[in-house]
N, C-alpha and C positions, 0 to 999 in steps of 0.2 A: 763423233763430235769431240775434239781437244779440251781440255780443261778451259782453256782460253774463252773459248766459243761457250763453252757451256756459261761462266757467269757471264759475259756476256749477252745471252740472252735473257737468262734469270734475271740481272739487274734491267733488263729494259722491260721486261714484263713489270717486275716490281713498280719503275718508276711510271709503267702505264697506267698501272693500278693508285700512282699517289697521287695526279691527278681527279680520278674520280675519286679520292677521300677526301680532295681538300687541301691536301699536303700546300702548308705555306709557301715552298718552294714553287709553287705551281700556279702561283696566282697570278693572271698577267695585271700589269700596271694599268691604273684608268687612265680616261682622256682628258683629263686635267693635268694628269704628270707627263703627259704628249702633248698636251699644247705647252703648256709651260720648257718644256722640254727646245720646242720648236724659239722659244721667245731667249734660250740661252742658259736656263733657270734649270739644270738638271744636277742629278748625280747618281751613282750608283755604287752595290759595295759587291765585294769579292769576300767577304765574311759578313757576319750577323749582324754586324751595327754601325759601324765606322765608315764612313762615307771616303771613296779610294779618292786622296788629292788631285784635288783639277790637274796640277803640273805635272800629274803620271802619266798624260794624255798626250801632252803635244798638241802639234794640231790638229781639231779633230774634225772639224768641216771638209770632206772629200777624204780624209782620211779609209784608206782599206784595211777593216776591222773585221776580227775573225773570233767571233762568240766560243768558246771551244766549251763543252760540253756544257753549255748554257743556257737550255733552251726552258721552255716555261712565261716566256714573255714579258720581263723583265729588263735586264739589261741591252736584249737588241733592238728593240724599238726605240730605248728610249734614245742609244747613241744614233740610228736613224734619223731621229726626230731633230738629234743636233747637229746633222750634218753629213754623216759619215754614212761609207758604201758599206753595209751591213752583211756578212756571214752567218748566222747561226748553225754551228755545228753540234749534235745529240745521239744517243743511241735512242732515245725513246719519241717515238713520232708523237706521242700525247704531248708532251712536252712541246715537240717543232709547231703543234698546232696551235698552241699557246699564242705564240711570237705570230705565226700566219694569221690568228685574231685578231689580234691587235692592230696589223698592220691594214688588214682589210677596212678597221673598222675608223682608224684612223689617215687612213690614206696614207702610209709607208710605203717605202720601195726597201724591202729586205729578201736576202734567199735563205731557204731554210737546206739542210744537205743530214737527211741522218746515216751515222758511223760511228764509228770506234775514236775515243780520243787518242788509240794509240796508234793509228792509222790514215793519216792526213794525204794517202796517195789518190784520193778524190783532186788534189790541190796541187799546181805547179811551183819550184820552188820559187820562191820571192816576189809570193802572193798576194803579202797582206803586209801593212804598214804598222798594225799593233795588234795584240791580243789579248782579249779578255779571258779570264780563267778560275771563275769563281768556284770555293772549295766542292768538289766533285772526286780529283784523282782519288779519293779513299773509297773508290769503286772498282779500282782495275789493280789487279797484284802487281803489277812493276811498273812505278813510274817513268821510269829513266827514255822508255821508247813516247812516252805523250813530249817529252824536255825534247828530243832530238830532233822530233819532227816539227815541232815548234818552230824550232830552230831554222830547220829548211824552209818552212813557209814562210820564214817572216824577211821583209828585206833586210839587209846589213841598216844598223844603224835603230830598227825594228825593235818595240816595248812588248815584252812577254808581262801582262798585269795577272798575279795568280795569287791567291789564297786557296791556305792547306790546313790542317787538322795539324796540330802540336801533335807528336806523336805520345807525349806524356800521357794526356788524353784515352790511350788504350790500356794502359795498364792497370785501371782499376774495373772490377768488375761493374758492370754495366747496371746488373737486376739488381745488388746490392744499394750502388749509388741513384737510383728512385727509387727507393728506402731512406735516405740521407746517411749513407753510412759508406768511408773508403775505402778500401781494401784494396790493396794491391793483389790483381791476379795473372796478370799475364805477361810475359817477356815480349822485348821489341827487337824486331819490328814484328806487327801483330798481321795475324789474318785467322776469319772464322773459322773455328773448329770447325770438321764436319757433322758435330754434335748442331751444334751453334747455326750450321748451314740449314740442317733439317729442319731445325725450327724455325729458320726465317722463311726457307719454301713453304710452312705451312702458313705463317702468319702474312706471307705475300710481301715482307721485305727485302731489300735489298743485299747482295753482299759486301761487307768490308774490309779495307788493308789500312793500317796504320803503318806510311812508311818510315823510314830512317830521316834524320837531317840529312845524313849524310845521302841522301838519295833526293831528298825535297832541292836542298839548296845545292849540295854541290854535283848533283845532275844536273843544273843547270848549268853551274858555270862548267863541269865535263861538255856539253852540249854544246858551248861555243859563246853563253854570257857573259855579262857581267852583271854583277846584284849592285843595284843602284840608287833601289830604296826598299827598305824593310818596316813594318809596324806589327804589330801586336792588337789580337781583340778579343773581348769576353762573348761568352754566350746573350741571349738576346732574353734570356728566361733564367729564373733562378735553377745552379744545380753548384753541390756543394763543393764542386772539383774548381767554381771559379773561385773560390775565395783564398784558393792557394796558387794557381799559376793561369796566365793565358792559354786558352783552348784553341786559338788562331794565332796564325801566321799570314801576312802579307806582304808578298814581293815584288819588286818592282826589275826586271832584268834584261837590258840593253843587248840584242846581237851586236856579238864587235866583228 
């Protein structure tokens, strides 16, 4: 097994495991926010709070939309609900069954497809008309190959919507800052020690990479974008890293 391979299955195990704790990322939407949904009355975010602008959308009725590493039930029912051909792509099937909840329970027509975000060759290119890309890549050590193949999937003309972890975010230690206390300890761009790793295999979390800007945003426009709308968001909970900068980033990025 390649390094590749290995967290890759580590973080799907992980995220199998965050649905039976609970894990807030995991909870599908009720049938209030799907009917409502149906009535025109939606939204959803790509980070912790900020609800992504309607006009990041286009049009989104019949719209071919591609969840990418989104599953959990959430954001693809709900854009099903508003019209749109539905993808949901995940490495963690707990997750896909999330979305296939929902959708049974509500009477959706979504397909769920688990894989690697950094491996879209399930998918032919100029597939999908937009994508959704809620913060996730701080799961996979190199972004650059999830931006490319984006790229290929989506038609010319095609909304990449993604939110990413500020990579500032990594630098200070983690166990210290749930303490309330800064410290800077780690260089960027970050990835788990293998001290760091042992402990999360034991604690059944996930692994992560803090990447570059220089890899978030202009991966993308390497990839073939253009960035054509940007915002900023705080965490959704108090931690002492928000009172000095944005922990989120969100982009909005045009195939030209």
């Amino acid at each position: 097994m390649n390094e590749h391979q290995r967290i890759l299955e580590h973080n799907r195990t992980a995220w199998n495991n965050a649905v039976d704790s609970g894990n807030e990322w995991t909870h599908p939407v009720s049938a209030s926010v799907i009917e409502a949904a149906r009535r025109g009355e939606w939204h959803i975010v790509l980070t912790p709070v900020k609800h992504v602008p309607r006009e990041w959308f286009g049009q989104i009725d019949g719209a071919r939309v591609l969840c990418l590493a989104s599953g959990g039930g959430q954001q693809g029912p709900v854009l099903a609900a508003a019209g749109a051909q539905v993808t949901v792509f995940d490495n963690s099937p707990r997750q896909l069954a999330q979305d296939e909840f929902v959708a049974a329970r509500d009477g959706l027509s979504l397909t769920t497809v688990q894989g690697d975000m950094a491996d879209l060759s399930a998918f032919a290119n100029a597939s999908f008309d937009l994508i959704v890309h809620p913060v996730s890549n701080c799961f996979v050590p190199d972004v650059r190959p999830v931006w490319k193949e984006s790229c290929r999937v989506l038609a010319r003309g095609g909304a990449l919507l993604s939110g990413f972890n500020n990579p500032v975010l990594y630098i200070f230690d983690e166990e210290l800052e749930d303490q309330g206390v800064l410290e800077v300890r780690h260089p960027l761009p970050y990835a788990d020690s293998p001290e760091k790793q042992q402990d999360k295999v034991a604690r059944g979390q996930p692994f992560e990479f803090g990447h570059s800007l220089e890899d978030q945003i202009g991966g993308q426009i390497d990839a073939g974008f253009v960035i054509a709308g940007l915002y900023e968001d705080a965490w959704h909970v108090e931690r002492v890293s928000s009172r000095y900068f944005p922990p989120f980033i969100a982009t909005r990025a045009v195939k030209i």
